[in-house]
C-alpha positions as CSV (number, residue, x, y, z in Angstrom):
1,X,-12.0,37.6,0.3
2,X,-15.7,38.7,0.6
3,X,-17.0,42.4,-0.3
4,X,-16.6,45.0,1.9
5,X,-20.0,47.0,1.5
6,X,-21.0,48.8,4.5
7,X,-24.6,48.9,6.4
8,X,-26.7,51.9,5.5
9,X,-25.2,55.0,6.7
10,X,-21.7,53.8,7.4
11,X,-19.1,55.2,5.8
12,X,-18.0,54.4,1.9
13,X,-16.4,55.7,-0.8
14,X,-16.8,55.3,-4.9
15,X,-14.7,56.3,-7.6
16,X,-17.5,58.4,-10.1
17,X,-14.9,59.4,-12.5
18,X,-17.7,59.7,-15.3
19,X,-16.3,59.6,-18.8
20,X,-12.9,61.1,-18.5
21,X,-11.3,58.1,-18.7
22,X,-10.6,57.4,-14.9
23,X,-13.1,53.8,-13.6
24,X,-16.7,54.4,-13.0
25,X,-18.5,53.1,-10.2
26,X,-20.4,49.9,-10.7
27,X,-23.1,49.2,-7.6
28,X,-21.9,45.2,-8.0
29,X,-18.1,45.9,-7.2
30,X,-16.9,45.6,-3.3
31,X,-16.5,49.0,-1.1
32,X,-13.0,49.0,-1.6
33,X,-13.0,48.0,-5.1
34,X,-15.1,51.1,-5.6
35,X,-12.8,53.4,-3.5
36,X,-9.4,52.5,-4.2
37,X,-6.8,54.8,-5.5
38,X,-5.5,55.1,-9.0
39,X,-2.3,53.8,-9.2
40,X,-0.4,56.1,-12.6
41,X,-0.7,59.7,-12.9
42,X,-0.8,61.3,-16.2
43,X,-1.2,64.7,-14.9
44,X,-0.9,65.9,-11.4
45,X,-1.4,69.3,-9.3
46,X,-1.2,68.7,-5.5
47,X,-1.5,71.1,-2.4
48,X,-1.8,69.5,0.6
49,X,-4.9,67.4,1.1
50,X,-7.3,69.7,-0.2
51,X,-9.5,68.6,-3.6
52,X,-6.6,69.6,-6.3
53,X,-5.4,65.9,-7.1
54,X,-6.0,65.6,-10.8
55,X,-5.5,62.3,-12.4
56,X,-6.5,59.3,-14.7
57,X,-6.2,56.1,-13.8
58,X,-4.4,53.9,-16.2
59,X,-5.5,50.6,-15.0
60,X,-7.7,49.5,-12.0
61,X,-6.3,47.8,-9.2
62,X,-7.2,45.0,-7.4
63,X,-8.4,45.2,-3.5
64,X,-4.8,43.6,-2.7
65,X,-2.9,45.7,-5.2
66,X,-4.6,48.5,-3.2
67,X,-3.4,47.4,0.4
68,X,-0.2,47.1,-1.4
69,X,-0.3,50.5,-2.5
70,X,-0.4,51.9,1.0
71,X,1.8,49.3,2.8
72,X,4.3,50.5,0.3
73,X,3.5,54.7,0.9
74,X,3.5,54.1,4.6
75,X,6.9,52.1,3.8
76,X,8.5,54.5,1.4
77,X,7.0,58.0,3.7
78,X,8.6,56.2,7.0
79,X,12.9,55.3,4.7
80,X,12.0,59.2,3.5
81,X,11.9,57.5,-0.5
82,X,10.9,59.7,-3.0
83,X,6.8,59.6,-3.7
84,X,4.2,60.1,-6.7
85,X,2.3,62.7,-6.7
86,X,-0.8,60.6,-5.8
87,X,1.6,58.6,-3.2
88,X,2.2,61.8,-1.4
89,X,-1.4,62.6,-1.3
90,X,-1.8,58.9,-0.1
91,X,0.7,59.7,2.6
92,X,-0.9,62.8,3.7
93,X,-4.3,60.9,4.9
94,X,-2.3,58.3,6.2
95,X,-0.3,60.7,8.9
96,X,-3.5,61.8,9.8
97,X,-5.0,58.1,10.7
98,X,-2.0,57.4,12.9
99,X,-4.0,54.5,14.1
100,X,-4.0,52.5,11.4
101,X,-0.3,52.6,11.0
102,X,0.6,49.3,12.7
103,X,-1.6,47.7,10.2
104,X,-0.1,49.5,7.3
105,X,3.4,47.8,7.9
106,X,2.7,44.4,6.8
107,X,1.6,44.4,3.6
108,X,1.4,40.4,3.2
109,X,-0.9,40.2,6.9
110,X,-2.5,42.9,5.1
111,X,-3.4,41.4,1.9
112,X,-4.5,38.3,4.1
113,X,-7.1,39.9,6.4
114,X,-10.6,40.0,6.5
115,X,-11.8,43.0,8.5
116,X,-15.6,41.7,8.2
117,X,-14.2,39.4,10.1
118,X,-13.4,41.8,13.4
119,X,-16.8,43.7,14.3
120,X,-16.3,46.9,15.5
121,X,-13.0,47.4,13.7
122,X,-12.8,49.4,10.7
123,X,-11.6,48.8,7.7
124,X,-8.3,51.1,7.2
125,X,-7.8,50.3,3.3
126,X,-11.0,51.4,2.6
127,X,-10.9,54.5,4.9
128,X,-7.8,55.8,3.1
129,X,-9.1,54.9,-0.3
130,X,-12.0,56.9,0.4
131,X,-10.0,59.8,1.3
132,X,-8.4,59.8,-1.8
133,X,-11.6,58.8,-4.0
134,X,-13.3,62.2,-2.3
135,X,-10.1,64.0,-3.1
136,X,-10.7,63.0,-7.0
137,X,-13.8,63.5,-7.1
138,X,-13.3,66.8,-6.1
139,X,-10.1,67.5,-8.5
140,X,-12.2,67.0,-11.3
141,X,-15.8,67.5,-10.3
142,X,-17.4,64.1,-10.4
143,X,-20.1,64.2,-9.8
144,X,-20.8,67.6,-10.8
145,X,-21.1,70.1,-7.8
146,X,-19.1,67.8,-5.3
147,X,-16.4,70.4,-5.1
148,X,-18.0,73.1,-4.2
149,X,-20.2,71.0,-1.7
150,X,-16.6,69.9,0.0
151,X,-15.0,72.9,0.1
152,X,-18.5,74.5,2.0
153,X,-18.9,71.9,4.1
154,X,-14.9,71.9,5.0
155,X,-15.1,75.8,5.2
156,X,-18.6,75.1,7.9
157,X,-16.6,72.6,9.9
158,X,-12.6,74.5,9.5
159,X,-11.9,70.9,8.6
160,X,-11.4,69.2,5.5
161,X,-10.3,65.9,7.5
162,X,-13.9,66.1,9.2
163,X,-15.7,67.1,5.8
164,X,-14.2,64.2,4.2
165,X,-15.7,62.1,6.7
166,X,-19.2,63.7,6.8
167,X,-19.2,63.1,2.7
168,X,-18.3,59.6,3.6
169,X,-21.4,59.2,5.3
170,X,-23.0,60.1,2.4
171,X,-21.1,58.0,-0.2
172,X,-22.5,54.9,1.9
173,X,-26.1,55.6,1.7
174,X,-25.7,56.4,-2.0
175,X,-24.0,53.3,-2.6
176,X,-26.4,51.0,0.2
177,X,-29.4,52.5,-2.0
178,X,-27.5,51.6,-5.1
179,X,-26.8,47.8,-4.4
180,X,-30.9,48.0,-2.6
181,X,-32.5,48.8,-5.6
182,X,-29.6,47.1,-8.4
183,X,-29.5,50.3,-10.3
184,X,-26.7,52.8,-10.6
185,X,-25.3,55.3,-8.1
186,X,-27.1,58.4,-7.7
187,X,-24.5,60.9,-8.0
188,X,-27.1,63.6,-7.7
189,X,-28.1,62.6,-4.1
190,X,-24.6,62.4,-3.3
191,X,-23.8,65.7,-3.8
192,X,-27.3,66.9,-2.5
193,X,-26.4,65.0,0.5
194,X,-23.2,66.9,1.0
195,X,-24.5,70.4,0.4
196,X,-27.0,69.5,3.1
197,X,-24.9,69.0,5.3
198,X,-22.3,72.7,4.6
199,X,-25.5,74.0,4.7
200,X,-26.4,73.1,8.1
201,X,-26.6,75.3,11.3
């Protein structure tokens, strides 16, 4: 299956975990390599979907391990199963995307498709995996000054559903300048490009 890097300015996510032990972001890995959600949780504090998820990853998932992942939340949320810490978080984004849930309940059509292949479509594994890559980021501050730059920017818009889209925007054109110029994400312009935008009028 081909990567899934969006144009400049579309919306993509990136897992800059720095050196706590969680996967850094490498400007050669797909979108939704770079945005998918850790899988084990050593440690864990979680109120609702706000930036409090703190975790490391214990080993890094492939892009169909990831559909996988949500396929089996949306799965496990919908028998009311038990659910991870990081599953619940999972499950909170996915209640609020309620149009992706028909393609969240076959994992194996999942696995198989190619949303590159449908223009105009989005891609709802990578949506979701940003959600929770922004919610990490902010749990443990990576890069430093993203929290504070979400919770302004979801304070400005009395949304942190819409801030984590607007912070979407600018994961994509860090990464699209990333993969432009082959050198590493600029985590810096990331969160400058966030505060920007809480500090708008």
């Amino acid at each position: 299956m081909g990567a899934e890097v969006p144009a400049r300015g579309g919306r993509a996510g990136a897992a800059m975990y720095g050196t706590d032990g969680a996967p850094a972001l490498h400007a050669g890995d797909s979108a939704e390599r770079q945005a998918r959600p850790v899988r084990r949780v050593r440690r864990s504090r979680l109120r609702a979907k706000g930036c409090v998820l703190r975790s490391r990853a214990m080993f890094s998932p492939s892009r169909a391990d990831a559909r996988h992942f949500f396929c089996g939340v949306y799965a496990r949320t919908r028998s009311g199963a038990p659910l991870q810490a990081i599953e619940t978080l999972a499950s909170l984004w996915i209640a609020e995307h309620p149009e992706y849930h028909a393609d969240l309940r076959d994992a194996d059509a999942a696995v198989a498709r190619n949303y590159d292949a449908t223009p105009g479509q989005g891609n709802p594994f990578l949506h979701l995996s940003m959600h929770l890559s922004i919610s990490e980021q902010c749990s443990i501050d990576q890069p430093p000054g993203i929290r504070q730059a979400v919770e302004r920017l979801s304070a400005r818009l009395d949304s942190l559903h819409d801030a984590h889209h607007a912070a979407m925007d600018c994961l994509g054109e860090m990464l699209w300048e990333s993969q432009r110029a082959g050198g590493p994400p600029d985590g810096q312009a990331y969160v400058a490009c966030v505060q920007r935008r809480a500090s708008r009028d």
